[in-house]
C-alpha positions as CSV (number, residue, x, y, z in Angstrom):
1,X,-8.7,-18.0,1.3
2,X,-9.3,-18.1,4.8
3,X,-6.0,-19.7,6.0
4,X,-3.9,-18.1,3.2
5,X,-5.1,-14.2,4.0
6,X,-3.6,-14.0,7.8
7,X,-0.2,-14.4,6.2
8,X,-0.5,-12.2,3.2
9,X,-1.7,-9.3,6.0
10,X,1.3,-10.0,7.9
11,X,3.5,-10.6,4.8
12,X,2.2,-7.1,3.2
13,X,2.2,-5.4,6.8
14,X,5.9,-5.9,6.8
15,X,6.5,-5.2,3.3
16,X,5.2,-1.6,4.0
17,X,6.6,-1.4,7.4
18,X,10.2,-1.9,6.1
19,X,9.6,0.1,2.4
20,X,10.6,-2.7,0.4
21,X,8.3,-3.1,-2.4
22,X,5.9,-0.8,-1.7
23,X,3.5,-0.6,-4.1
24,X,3.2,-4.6,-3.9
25,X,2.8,-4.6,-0.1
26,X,-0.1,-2.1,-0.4
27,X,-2.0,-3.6,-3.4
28,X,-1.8,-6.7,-0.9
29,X,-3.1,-5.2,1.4
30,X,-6.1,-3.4,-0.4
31,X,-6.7,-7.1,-2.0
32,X,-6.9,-8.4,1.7
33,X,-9.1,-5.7,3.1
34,X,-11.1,-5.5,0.5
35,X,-12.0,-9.4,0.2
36,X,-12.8,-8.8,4.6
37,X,-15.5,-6.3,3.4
38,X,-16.8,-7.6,1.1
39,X,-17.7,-10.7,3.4
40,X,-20.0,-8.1,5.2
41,X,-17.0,-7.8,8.3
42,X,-17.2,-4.0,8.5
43,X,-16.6,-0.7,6.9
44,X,-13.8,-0.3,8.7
45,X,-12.2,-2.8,6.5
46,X,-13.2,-0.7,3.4
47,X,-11.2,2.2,4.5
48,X,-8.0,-0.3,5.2
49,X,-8.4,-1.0,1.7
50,X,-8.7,2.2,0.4
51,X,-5.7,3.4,2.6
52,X,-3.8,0.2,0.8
53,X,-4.4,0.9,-2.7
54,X,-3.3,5.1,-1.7
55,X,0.1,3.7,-0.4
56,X,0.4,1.8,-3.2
57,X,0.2,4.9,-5.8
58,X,1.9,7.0,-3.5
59,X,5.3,4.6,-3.5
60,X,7.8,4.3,-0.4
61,X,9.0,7.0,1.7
62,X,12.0,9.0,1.9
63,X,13.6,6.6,4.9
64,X,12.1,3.2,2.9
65,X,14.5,0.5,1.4
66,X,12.9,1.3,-2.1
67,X,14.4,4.5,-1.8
68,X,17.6,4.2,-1.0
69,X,17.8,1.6,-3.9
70,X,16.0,3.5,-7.0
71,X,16.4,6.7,-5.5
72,X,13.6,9.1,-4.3
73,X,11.0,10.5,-6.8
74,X,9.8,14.0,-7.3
75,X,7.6,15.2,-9.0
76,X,7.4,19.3,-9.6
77,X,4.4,20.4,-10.6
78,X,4.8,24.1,-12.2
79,X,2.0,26.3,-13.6
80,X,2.2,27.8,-16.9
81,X,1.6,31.4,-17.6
82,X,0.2,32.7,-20.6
């Protein structure tokens, strides 16, 4: 794991970087991060992975490659009145 997680940081760096497959990129990224602090390198690697796993649920950005491809998603949240 060791060799292989360098290139899945910069493999899932560039996925969310460019906004093509976004949530994949940042589950690979919380996987990464989170295996790091585990190891005992740092907390700092904790939040990584935290921030990871957010941009995953989150989903690309209005300027992203996923969006220009599925189209952006909204969601409208409206309260209702009794």
């Amino acid at each position: 794991m060791a060799a292989i997680a360098p290139g899945i940081d910069i493999l899932s760096g560039l996925l969310l970087i460019v906004g093509l497959w976004t949530p994949i990129g940042g589950v690979l990224q919380a996987l990464v991060e989170f295996s790091d602090g585990l190891a005992g390198a740092g907390y700092e690697h904790i939040v990584r992975g935290t921030i990871g796993l957010s941009i995953a649920m989150l989903g690309p950005g209005a300027w992203s490659v996923d969006a220009r491809r599925f189209g952006r998603k909204r969601i409208d949240v409206t309260v209702l009145k009794d």
